[in-house]
C-alpha positions in Angstrom: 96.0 163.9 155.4 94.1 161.4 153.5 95.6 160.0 150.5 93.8 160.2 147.1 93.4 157.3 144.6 95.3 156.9 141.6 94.3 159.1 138.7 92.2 157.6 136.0 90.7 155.0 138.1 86.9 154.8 139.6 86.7 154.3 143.3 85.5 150.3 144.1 82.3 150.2 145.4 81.2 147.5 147.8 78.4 145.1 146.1 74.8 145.9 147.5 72.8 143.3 149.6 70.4 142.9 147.6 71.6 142.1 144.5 73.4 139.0 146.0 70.4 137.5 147.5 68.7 138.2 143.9 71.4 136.2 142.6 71.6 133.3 144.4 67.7 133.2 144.5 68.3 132.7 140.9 70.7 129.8 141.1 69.0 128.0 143.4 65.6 128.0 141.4 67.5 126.9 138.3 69.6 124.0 140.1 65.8 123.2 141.3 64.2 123.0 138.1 66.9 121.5 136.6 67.0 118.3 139.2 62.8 118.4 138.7 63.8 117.4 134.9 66.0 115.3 135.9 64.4 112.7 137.9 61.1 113.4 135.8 63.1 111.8 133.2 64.5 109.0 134.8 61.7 108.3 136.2 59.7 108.7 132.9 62.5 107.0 130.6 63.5 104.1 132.9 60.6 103.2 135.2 62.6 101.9 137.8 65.4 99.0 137.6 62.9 96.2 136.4 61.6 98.1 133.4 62.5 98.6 129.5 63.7 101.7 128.2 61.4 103.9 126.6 62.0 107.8 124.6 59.7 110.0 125.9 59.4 112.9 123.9 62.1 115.9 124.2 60.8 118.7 126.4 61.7 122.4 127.0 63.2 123.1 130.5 60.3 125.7 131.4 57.7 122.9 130.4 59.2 120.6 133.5 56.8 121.6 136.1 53.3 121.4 133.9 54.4 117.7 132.8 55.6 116.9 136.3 52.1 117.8 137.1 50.3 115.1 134.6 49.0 112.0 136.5 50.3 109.2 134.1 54.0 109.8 133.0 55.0 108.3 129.2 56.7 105.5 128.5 54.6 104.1 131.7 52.2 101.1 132.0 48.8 101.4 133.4 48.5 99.8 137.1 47.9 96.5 137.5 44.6 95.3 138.2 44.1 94.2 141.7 44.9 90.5 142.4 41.9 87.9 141.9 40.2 90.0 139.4 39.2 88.2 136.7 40.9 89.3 133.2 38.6 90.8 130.3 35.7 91.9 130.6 32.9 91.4 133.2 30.1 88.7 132.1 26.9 90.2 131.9 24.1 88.8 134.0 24.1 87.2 137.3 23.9 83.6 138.4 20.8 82.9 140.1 18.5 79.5 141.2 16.3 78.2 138.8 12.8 79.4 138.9 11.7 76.4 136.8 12.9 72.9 137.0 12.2 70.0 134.6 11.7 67.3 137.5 11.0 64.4 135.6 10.2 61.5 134.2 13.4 59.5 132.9 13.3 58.2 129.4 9.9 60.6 128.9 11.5 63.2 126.9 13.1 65.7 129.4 16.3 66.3 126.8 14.0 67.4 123.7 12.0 69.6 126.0 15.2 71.3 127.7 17.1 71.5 124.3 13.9 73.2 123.1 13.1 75.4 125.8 16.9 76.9 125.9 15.8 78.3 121.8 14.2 80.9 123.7 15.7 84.4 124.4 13.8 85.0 127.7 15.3 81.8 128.9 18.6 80.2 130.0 18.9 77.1 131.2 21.8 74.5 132.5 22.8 72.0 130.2 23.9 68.8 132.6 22.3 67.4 135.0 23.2 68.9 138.4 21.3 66.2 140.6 21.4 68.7 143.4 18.1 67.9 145.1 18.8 64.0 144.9 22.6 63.1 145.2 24.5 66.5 146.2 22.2 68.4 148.6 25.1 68.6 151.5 26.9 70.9 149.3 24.6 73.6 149.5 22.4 76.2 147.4 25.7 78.4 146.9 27.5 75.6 145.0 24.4 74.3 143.0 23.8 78.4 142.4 27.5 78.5 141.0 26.5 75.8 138.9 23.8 78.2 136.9 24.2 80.0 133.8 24.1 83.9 134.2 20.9 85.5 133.3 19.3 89.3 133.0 16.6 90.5 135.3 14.2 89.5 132.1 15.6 85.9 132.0 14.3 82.2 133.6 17.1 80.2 134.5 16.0 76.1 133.6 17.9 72.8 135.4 16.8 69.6 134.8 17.1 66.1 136.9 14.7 63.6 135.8 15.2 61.2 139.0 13.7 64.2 140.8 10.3 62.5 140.3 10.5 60.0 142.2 12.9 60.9 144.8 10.9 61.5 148.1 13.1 64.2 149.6 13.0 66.6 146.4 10.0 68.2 146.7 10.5 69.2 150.3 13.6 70.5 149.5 13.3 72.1 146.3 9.9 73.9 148.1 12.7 74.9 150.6 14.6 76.4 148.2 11.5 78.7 147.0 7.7 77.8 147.1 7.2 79.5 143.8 9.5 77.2 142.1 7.7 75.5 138.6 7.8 72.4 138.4 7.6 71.0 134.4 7.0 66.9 134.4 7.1 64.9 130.8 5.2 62.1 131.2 5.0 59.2 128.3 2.9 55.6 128.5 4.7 53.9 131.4 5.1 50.6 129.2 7.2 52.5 126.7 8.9 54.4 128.8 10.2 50.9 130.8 11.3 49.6 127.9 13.4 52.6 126.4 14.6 52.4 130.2 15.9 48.4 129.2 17.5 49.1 125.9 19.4 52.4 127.6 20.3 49.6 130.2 21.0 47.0 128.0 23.2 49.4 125.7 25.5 50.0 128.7 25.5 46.8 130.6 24.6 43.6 127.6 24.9 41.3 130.5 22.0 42.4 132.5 18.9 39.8 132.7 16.2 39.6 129.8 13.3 42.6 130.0 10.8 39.6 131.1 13.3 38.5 134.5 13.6 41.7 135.6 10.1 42.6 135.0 8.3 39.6 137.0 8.2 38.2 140.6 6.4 35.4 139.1 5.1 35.5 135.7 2.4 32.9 136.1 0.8 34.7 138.4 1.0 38.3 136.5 3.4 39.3 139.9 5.2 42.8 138.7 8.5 43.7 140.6 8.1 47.1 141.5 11.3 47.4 143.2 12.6 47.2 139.8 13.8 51.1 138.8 12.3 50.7 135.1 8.8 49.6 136.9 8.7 51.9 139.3 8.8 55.6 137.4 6.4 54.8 135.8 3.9 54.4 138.7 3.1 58.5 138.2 0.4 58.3 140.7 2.4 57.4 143.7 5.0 59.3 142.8 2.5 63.0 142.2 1.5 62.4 146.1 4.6 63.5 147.5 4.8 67.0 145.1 1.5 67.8 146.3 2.0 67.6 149.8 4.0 71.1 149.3 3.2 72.2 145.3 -0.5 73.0 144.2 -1.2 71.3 140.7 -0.9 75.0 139.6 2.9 75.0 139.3 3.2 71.8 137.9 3.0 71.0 134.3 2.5 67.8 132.3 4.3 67.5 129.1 3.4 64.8 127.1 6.0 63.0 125.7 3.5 60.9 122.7 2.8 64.8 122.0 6.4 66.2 122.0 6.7 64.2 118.7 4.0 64.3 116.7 3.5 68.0 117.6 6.7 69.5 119.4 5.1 73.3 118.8 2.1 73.0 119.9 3.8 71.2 123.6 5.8 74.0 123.5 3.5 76.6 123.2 1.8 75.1 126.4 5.4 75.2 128.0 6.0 79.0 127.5 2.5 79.7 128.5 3.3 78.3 131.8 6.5 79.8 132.4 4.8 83.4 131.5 6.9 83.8 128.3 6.2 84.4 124.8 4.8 82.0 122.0 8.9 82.3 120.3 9.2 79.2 119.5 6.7 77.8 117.1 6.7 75.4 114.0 9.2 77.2 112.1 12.0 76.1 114.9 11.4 72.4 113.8 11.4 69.2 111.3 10.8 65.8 111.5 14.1 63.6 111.0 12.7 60.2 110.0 15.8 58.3 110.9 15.6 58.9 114.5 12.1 58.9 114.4 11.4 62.6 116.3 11.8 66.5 115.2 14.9 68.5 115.7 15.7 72.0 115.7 16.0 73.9 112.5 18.4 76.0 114.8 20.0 75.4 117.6 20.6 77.7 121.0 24.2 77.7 120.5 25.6 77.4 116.8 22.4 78.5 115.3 22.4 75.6 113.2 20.6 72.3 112.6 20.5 69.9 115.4 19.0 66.7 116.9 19.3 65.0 120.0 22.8 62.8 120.9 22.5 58.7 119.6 21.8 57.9 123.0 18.5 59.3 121.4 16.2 57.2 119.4 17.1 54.2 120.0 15.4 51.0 118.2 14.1 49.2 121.8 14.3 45.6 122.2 11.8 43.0 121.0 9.3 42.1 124.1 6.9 39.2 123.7 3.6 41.1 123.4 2.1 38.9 125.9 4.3 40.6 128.7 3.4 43.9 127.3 -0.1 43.3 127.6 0.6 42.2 131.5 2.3 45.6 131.8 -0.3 47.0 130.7 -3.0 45.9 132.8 -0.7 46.4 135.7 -0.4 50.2 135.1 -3.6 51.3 133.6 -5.0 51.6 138.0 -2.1 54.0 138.3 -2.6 55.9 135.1 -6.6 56.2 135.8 -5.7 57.3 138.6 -2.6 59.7 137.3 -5.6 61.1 134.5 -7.9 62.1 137.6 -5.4 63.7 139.7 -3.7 65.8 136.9 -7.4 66.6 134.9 -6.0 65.1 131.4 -6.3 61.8 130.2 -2.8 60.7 128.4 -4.7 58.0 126.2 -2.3 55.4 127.5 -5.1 52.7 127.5 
């Protein structure tokens, strides 16, 4: 017979199955969530070993998951940039090879006209003298490209190396380089020109011969050394052959230096005609500084200010008997006829 259960008390009754595996469904989701928090914040609040403590703001247990879900955790720096990158900002522009290069002459006037060209917005232009085409062609067009300022699409880029001129490889490789290349030349009365070559000389070396020793073979006999640098240049004829050979007279242009100082605008104008650009720079852009002798800019391409050349500029040359002048000059004026003919402008050296 079975036996009954105390009075007053409610039979046990065995837990169901289901409300167990409800119940430790429930545990485990909350021990999961809570270790989501967890390394959330110690990720978010420490950043690893290496990095400086940081609050990040308190947060609600059931906003883990959404915050977990945010790409950039507080408290945390942005990635590094990759290495080699270059801080700042990016420069604008690109650097290209010059389209137009001021080839010549020495002591004609190449600085004014570069320093007066680079006043323009549609141009840039590279303020030493690279001497790629003369003394450092074996490194390459890269390294003289790296050597260029950036420009736009709407910009020139200008170099100038005087000793082009009269260096016989340069035109062959500068046509290399690009046929369409413009070539600008200032030319000044070879007599002056040799002597402002002299007193640059002279300034630099005061133990170098007189202008007369290094001029003559033999003086008696009117016998000019044309080995002699100073001489040489300024035999423009001779020189013009060898651009010809691979540049039509159409991309070259003849700056006069005489010009370029009693009326800098108006050689200017002529420049920015040939390269295609506007008429910007005009006689507002200058004044005469009678100390040196030559105008300056009212402005300048880089402080916007007034500026002139460097001393090296305007220098007083050196006495020369007029006698040896007067030789000089009926030594040059073959080449300069024949520099007027070639060119189609006479320079009024005579």
């Amino acid at each position: 017979m079975a036996r009954r259960a105390p009075s007053g008390r409610a039979p046990a009754v065995a837990p169901a199955p289901s409300r167990r595996l409800a119940g430790r469904v429930l545990v485990l989701f909350t021990l999961s969530l809570s270790c989501s928090y967890l390394c959330y914040s110690l990720l978010c609040c420490c950043g690893g070993p290496a990095a400086p403590r940081a609050r990040c703001p308190p947060a609600r247990a059931a906003a883990a998951k959404k915050l977990l879900q945010q790409s950039r955790p507080c408290g945390r720096a942005p990635p590094a940039p990759p290495a080699g990158s270059a801080p700042g900002p990016a420069r604008p522009g690109t650097k290209r090879l010059p389209r137009a290069i001021v080839v010549g002459v020495k002591k004609g006037g190449t600085r004014a006209v570069l320093e007066f060209i680079r006043v323009h917005p549609e141009v840039r232009a590279l303020g030493t003298e690279p001497h790629f085409f003369d003394r450092n062609y074996h490194r390459g067009l890269e390294w003289y490209r790296s050597l260029m300022p950036r420009t736009l699409d709407s910009q020139i880029t200008v170099e100038k190396t005087p000793s082009y001129f009269v260096t016989k490889e340069a035109p062959r490789r500068i046509f290399n380089m690009s046929r369409d290349t413009k070539l600008i030349v200032v030319v000044r009365n070879p007599v002056t020109r040799a002597i402002s070559d002299y007193t640059q000389t002279l300034s630099k070396k005061p133990d170098i011969p007189t202008f007369e020793g290094l001029t003559f073979r033999n003086r008696s006999l009117g016998l000019v050394d044309t080995s002699w640098n100073a001489i040489r240049i300024g035999m423009y004829a001779v020189h013009l052959e060898s651009w010809l050979q691979y540049f039509p007279l159409s991309q070259i242009h003849f700056v006069s230096g005489e010009k370029l100082i009693t009326d800098p605008a108006g050689e200017m104008g002529k420049v920015q005609d040939f390269l295609g650009i506007r008429r910007v720079i005009t006689d507002k852009h200058f004044y005469f500084n009678k100390t040196k002798g030559f105008p300056c800019l009212k402005k300048s391409e880089s402080s916007g200010l007034p500026r002139c050349l460097g001393k090296s500029k305007g220098r007083t040359h050196v006495q020369i008997d007029p006698e040896v002048i007067e030789q000089l000059r009926d030594f040059y004026r073959p080449y300069n006829i024949k520099f007027y003919e070639t060119v189609g402008q006479d320079f009024r050296w005579e």
